[in-house]
C-alpha positions in Angstrom: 46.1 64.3 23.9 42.6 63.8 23.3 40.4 63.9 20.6 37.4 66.4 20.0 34.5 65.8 17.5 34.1 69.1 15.7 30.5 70.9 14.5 30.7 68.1 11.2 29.1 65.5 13.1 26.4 64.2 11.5 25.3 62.4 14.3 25.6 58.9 12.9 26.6 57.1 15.9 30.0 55.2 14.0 32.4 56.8 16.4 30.5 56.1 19.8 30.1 51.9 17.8 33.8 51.8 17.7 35.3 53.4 20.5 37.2 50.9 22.9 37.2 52.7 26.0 33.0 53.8 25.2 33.8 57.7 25.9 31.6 58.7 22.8 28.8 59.7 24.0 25.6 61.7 22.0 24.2 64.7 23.2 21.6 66.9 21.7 22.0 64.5 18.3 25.5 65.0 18.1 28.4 63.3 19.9 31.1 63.7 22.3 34.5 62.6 23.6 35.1 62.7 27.5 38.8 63.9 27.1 39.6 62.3 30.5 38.6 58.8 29.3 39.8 59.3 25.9 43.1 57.0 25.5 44.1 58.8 22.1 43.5 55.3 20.0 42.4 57.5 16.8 39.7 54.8 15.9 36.7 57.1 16.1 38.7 59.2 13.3 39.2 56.2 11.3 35.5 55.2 11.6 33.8 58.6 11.1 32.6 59.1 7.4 32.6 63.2 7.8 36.1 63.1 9.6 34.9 65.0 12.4 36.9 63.5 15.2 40.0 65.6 15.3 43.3 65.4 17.4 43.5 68.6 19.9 
């Protein structure tokens, strides 16, 4: 199961830093997981001052 960065992203960039696998990537000032990269490591969460990567 992937994770999904919900509408609280503030755009900061902390997530897409940290990721392992680099699936964070930033569109339109805010960022996204590809799901099908996504390896379910939860270190974007742990990162991510607003706590808007979530678990699906």
């Amino acid at each position: 199961m992937a994770y999904k960065i919900n509408d609280e992203c503030i755009g900061c960039g902390a997530c897409a830093d940290a990721c392992p696998t680099e699936c964070i990537s930033e569109v339109d000032g805010k960022y996204v997981i590809n799901a099908d990269e996504c390896v379910d490591c939860g270190t974007c969460a742990d990162t991510c001052p607003v706590e808007a990567p979530q678990a699906e």
